[in-house]
C-alpha positions in Angstrom: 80.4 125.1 60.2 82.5 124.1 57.5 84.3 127.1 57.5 85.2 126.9 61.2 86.0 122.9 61.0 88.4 123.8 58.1 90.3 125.7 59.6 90.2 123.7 63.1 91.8 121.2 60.6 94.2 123.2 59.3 95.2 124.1 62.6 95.4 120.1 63.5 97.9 120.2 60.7 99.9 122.8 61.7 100.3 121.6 64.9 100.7 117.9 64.8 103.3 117.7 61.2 106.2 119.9 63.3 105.3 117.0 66.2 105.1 114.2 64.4 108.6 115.0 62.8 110.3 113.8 66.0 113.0 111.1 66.0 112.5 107.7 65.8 113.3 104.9 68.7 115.3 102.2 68.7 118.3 101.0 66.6 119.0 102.6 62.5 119.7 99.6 60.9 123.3 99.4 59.2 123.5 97.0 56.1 126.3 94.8 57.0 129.3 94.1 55.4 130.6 90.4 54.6 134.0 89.5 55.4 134.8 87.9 51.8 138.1 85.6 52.1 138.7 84.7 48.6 140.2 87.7 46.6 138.4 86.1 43.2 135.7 83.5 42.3 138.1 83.1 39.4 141.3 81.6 40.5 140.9 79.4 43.3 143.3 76.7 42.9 141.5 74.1 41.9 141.3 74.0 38.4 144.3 73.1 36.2 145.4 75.0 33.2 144.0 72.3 31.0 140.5 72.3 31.3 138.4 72.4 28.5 136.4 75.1 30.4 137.8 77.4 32.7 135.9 80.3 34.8 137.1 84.3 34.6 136.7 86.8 36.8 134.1 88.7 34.8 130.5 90.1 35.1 127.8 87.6 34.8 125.4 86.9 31.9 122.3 87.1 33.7 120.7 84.9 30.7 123.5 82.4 31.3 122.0 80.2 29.6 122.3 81.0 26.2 126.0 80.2 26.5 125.0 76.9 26.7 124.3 77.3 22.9 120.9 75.3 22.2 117.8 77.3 21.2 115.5 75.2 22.4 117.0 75.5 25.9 116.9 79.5 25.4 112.8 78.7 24.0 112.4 76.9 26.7 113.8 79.5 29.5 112.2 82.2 27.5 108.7 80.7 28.0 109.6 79.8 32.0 109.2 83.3 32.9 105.4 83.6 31.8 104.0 80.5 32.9 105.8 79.0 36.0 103.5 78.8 38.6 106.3 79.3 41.4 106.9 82.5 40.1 103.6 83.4 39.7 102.8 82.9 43.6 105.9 84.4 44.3 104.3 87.7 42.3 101.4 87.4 44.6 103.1 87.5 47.6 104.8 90.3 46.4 101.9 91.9 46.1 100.4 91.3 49.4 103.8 92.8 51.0 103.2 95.8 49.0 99.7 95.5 50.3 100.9 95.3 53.9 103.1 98.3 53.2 100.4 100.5 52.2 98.5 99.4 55.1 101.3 100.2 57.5 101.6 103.6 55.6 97.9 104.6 56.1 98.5 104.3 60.0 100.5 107.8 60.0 97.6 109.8 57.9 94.2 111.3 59.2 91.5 109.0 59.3 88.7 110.8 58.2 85.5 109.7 58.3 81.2 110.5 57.8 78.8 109.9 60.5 75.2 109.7 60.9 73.0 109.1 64.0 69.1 109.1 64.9 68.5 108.2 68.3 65.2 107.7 70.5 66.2 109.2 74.5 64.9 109.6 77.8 65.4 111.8 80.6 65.2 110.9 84.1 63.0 113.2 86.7 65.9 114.0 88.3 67.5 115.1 84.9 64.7 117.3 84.3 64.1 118.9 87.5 68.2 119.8 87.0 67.6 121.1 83.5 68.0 125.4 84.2 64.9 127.0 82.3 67.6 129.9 81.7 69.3 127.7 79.4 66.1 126.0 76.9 65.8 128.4 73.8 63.2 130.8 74.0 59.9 129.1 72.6 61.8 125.4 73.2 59.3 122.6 72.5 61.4 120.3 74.3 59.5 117.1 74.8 60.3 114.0 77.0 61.2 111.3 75.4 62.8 113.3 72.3 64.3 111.9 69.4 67.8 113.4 69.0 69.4 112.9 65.1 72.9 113.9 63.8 74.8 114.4 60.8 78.7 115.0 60.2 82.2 113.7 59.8 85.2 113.3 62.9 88.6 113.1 61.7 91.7 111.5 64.1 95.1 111.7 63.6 97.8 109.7 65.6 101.6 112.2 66.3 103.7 109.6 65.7 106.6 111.4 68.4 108.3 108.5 69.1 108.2 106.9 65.7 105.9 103.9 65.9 104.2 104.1 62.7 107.6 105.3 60.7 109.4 102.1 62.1 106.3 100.2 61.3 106.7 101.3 57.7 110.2 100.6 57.6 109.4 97.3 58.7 106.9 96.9 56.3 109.7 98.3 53.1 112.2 95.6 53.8 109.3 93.2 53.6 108.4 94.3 50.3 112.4 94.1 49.1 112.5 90.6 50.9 109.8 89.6 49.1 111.7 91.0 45.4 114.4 88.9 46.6 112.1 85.7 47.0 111.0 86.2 43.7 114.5 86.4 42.1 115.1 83.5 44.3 112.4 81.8 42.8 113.7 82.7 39.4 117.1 81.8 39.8 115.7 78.0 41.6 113.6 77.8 38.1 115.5 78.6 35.3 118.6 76.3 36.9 116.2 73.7 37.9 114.8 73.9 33.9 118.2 73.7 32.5 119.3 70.6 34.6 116.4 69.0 33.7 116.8 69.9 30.1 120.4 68.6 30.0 119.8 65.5 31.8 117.0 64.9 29.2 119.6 65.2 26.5 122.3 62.6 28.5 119.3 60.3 29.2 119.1 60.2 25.4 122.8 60.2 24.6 122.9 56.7 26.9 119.9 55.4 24.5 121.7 56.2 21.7 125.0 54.4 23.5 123.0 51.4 24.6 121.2 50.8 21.0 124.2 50.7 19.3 125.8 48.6 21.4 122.8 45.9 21.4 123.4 46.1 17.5 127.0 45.1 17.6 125.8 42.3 20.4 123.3 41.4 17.9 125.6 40.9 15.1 128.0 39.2 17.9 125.1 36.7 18.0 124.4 36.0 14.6 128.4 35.5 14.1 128.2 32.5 17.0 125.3 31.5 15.7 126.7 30.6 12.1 130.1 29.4 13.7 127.9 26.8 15.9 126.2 25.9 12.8 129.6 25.3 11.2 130.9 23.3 14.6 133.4 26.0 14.8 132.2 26.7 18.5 129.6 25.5 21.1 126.6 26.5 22.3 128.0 28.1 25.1 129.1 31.3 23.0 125.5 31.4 21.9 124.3 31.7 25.5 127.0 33.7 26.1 126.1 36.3 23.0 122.0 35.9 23.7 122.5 36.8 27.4 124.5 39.8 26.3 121.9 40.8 24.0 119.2 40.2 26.9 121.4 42.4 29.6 121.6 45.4 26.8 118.0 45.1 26.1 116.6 45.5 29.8 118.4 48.7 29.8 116.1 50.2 27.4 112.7 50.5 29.5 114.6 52.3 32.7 116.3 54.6 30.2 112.9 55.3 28.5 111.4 55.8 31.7 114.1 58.2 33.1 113.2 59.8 29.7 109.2 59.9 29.8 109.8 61.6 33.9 112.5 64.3 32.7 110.2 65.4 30.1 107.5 65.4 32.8 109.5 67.5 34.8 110.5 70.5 32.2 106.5 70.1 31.5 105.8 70.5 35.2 108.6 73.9 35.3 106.8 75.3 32.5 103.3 75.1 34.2 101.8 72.3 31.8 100.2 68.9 31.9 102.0 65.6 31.8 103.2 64.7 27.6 102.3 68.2 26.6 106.1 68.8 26.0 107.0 65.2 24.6 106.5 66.3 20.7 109.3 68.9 21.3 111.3 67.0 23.2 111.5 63.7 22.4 113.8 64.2 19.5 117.1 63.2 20.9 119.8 66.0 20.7 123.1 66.6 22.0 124.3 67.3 25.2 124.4 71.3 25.4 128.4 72.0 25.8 130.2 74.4 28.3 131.5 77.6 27.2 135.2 77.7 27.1 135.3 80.4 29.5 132.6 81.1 32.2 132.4 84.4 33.7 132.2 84.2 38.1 132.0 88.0 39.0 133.9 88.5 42.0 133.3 88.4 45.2 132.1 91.6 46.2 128.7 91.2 43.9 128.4 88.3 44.7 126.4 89.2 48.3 124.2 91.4 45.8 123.5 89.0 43.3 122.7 86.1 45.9 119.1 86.0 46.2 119.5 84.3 49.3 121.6 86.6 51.2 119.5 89.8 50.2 116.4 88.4 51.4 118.5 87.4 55.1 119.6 91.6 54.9 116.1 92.4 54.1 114.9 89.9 57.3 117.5 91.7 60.2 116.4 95.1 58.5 112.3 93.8 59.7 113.9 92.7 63.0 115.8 95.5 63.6 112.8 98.2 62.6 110.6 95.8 64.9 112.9 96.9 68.0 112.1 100.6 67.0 108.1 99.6 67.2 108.5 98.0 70.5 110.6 100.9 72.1 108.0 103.4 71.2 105.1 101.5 72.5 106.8 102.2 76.0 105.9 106.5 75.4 102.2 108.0 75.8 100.4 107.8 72.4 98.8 111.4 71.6 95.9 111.6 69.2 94.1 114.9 67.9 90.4 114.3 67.3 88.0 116.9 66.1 84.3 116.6 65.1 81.8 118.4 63.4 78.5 118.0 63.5 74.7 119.1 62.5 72.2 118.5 65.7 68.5 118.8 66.2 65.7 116.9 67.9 64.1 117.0 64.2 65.4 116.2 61.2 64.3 119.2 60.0 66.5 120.9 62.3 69.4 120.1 60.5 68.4 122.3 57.8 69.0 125.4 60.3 73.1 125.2 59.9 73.7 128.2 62.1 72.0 126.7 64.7 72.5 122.9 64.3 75.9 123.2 64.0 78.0 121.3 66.6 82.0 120.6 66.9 84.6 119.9 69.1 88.6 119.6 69.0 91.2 118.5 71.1 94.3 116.0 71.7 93.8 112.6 73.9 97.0 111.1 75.5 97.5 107.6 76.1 100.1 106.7 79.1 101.1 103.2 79.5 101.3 102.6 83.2 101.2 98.6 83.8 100.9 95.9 81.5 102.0 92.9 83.3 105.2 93.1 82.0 103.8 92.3 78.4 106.0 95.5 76.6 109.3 94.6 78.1 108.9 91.0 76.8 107.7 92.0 73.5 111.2 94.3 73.6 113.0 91.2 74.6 111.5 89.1 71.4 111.8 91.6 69.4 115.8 91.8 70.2 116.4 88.4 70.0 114.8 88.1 66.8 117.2 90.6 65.7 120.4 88.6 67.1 118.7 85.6 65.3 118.6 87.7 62.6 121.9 88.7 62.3 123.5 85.4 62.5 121.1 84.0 60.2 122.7 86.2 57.6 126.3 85.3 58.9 125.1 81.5 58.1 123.6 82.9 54.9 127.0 84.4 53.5 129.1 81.3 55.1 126.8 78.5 52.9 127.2 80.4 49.6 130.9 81.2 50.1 130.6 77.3 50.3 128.2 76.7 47.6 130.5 79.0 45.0 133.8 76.8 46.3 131.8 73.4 45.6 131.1 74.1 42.4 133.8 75.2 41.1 135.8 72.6 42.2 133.1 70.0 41.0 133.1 71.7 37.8 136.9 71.5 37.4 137.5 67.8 38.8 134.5 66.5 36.4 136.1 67.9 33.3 139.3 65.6 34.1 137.6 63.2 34.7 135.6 63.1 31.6 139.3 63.5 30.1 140.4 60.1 31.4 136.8 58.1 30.3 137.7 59.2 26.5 141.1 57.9 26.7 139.4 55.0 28.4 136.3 54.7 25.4 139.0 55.1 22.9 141.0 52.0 24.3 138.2 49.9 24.7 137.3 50.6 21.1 140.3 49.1 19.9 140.0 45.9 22.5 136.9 45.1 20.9 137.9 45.6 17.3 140.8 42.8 18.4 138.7 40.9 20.4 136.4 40.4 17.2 138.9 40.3 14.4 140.6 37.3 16.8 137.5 35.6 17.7 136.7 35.2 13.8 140.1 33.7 13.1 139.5 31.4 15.8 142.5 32.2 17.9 140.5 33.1 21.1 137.0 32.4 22.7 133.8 34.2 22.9 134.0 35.1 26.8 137.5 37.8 25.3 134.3 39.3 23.0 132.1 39.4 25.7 134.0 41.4 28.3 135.4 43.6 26.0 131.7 44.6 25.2 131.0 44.7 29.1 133.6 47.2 29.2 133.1 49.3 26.4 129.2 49.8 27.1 130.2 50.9 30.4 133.0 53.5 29.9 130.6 54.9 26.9 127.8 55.5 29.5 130.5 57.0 32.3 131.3 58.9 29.2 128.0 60.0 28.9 127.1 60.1 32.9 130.5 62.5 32.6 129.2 65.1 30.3 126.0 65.6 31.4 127.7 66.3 35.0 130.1 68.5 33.6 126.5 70.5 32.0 124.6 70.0 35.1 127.6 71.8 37.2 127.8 74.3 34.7 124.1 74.7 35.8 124.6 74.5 39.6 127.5 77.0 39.3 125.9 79.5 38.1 122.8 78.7 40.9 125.3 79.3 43.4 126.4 81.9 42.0 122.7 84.0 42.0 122.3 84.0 38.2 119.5 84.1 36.4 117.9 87.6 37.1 119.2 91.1 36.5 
């Protein structure tokens, strides 16, 4: 038997690889092509030739990063990749697609499989009296009921003609490279989202640094009234004047230390750890990473590669459009070739007897769709407007990062000259307050001239500061729009 149902499969084989080689239905999907308007990233007009930092056509740093300088931020990144636990779901989904691809790729093999049956039967009178004598074996000791047992293996095999299960796998490959694409997404999200926070950490302590000096000169504003009171060189109303600037400096201090405590939170959070485990590291205050002078862009030809974003909306119409394929094909007769080999006896012992237990059969089945209630032509009809929706879905795609790249640069550029103008303005309101001071103590002005220069120097330092952690954080959210962060 084996040698007969070997080569009844190898005949399967030979006939159904030649068939199931036969072209595929529906649409070939065509990777589209963006209609780029800008011919660089780097020269767009809105930067003037004095910034401080200016970005250049050139290829990207995938670890951007480090051009920010700090090595705890590079630590920091560095450690991101093992234990975020974004990316780690994102690897498990990616695992399940490839899952779902070998799934869709065992539906075009031959299922084989083993089979074993004991069965108790009865025949009818009628069965009996139709049974030909001619046919029993010669000393049969047929009996009635009869126990009837069986031992073998069946193997299927589906011709895919009209390429069902090949569109079903193609289906199921852009799944797996949309799901790639979600976890560079992912990454890129997470190592920008870390360096924000990280930099905003560093302003949040640049302001703390701002606001404690400042209550130290209100403090020593106070003292100075103080003693001049004493001396009935002034009233009382400079004192309140001094102690309620010292108050308004002070109750800065717990929202700055809060802002502080949640930003450290938050990098703990990124890098997949309880609240405070970070603060050691971290609460050390340290400068604001700078810009580069230059920061690479690319150009705008990579950049539909580099965008997470706009892969995984390619990788999407190439599901939709293999998913028209599937439907098509479900309209065309399905064939399968079956065969079945067997050992058969009324005893068990029978089986033992394999030239003459042996059993088998072989043959194709055909499946012709004939009416369905209209449920295939619909399931076409979905399946081809998820396509169009598709399609335009990666149109928005491309349209919202062209955007996103043309934001950012032009927020990167327009905070740089701004943060130009608050240092002239800091530097001016330096010098009011040295005046203010030196003409209070000679007694040639009042204490309200001391107090509003104050005012106005606490708050240009703190634009000052507000100014270059923005210019950072859009160094940061460039490079997100961009697609960095993975290579």
């Amino acid at each position: 038997m084996a040698v007969r149902m070997s080569r009844a499969v190898t005949l399967l084989a030979a006939v159904a690889i030649p068939l199931a080689a036969c072209s595929r239905m529906g649409p070939d999907f065509v990777a589209p092509t963006p209609n780029w308007q800008p011919a660089t990233l780097g020269e767009t007009g809105q930067m003037s030739k004095d910034e401080t930092s200016r970005p250049v056509a050139t290829a990207i740093d995938p670890q951007w990063w480090k051009a920010l300088g700090d090595p705890l931020l590079t630590a920091l990144e560095t450690r991101l990749v093992d234990s975020n636990l974004d990316l780690q779901l994102a690897t498990l989904r990616l695992a399940q697609s490839r899952a779902q691809l070998g799934v869709a790729s065992a539906a075009g093999q031959p299922s084989v499989n083993a089979n074993g049956a004991a069965s108790a039967q009865r025949l009818s009178r009628k069965g009996i009296d139709d049974i030909n004598p001619s046919t029993m074996a010669p000393g049969s000791n047929f009996r009635n009921p009869y126990q009837l047992y069986q031992a073998g293996f069946d193997v299927s095999w589906e011709l895919d003609l009209w390429g069902r299960v090949a569109r079903g796998v193609e289906a199921a490959e852009a799944g797996v490279t949309a799901s790639e694409d979600a976890k560079r997404d992912t990454m890129v999200v997470a190592t920008a989202e870390l360096a924000r926070d990280y930099i905003r950490l560093r302003g949040i302590q640049r302001k703390l640094q701002i606001i404690h000096a400042n209550l130290d000169i209100a403090r020593q504003s106070l003292s100075l009234t103080q003693a001049r009171a004493a001396g009935g060189l002034t009233t009382d109303l400079d004192v309140a004047n001094a102690a309620a600037l010292v108050a308004t400096i002070e109750a800065q201090i717990p929202t700055q230390e809060q802002a502080e405590a949640e930003q450290i939170n938050a990098i703990a959070l990124l890098l997949g750890q309880a609240p405070q485990t970070t603060t050691a590291e971290l609460a050390a205050p340290h400068a604001v990473p700078p810009v580069p002078p230059a920061v690479p862009v690319g150009v705008p030809s990579e950049l539909a590669r580099r965008r997470p974003d706009i892969r995984i909306a390619e990788a999407k119409l190439h599901v939709a459009t293999a998913g028209i394929g599937v439907a098509t094909a479900d309209f065309y007769p399905r064939v399968m070739l079956t065969g079945l080999g067997a050992l058969q006896g009324l005893q068990i012992s029978s089986l033992a007897g394999l030239a003459t237990a042996e059993t088998y059969s072989l043959g194709p089945s055909i499946t012709l769709p004939i009416f369905d209630g209209g449920s295939r032509k619909r399931t076409l009809e979905l399946r081809e407007a998820q396509q169009q929706e598709a399609a335009v879905f990666y149109q928005r795609t491309v349209l919202g990062a062209l955007h996103d790249v043309d934001n950012a640069l032009t927020a990167y550029g327009a905070e740089q000259r701004r943060r130009a103008r608050l240092e002239a303005s800091v530097e001016q309101g330096r010098k009011a307050l040295g005046l203010a001071r030196m003409r209070y103590e000679q007694g040639v002005t009042d204490f309200l001239q001391v107090l509003s220069a104050q005012r106005v120097l606490l708050a240009s330092e703190q634009e000052l500061a507000d100014s270059t952690t923005t210019i950072s954080t859009n160094f940061v959210q460039l490079y997100k729009a961009l697609g960095g962060g993975w290579s």
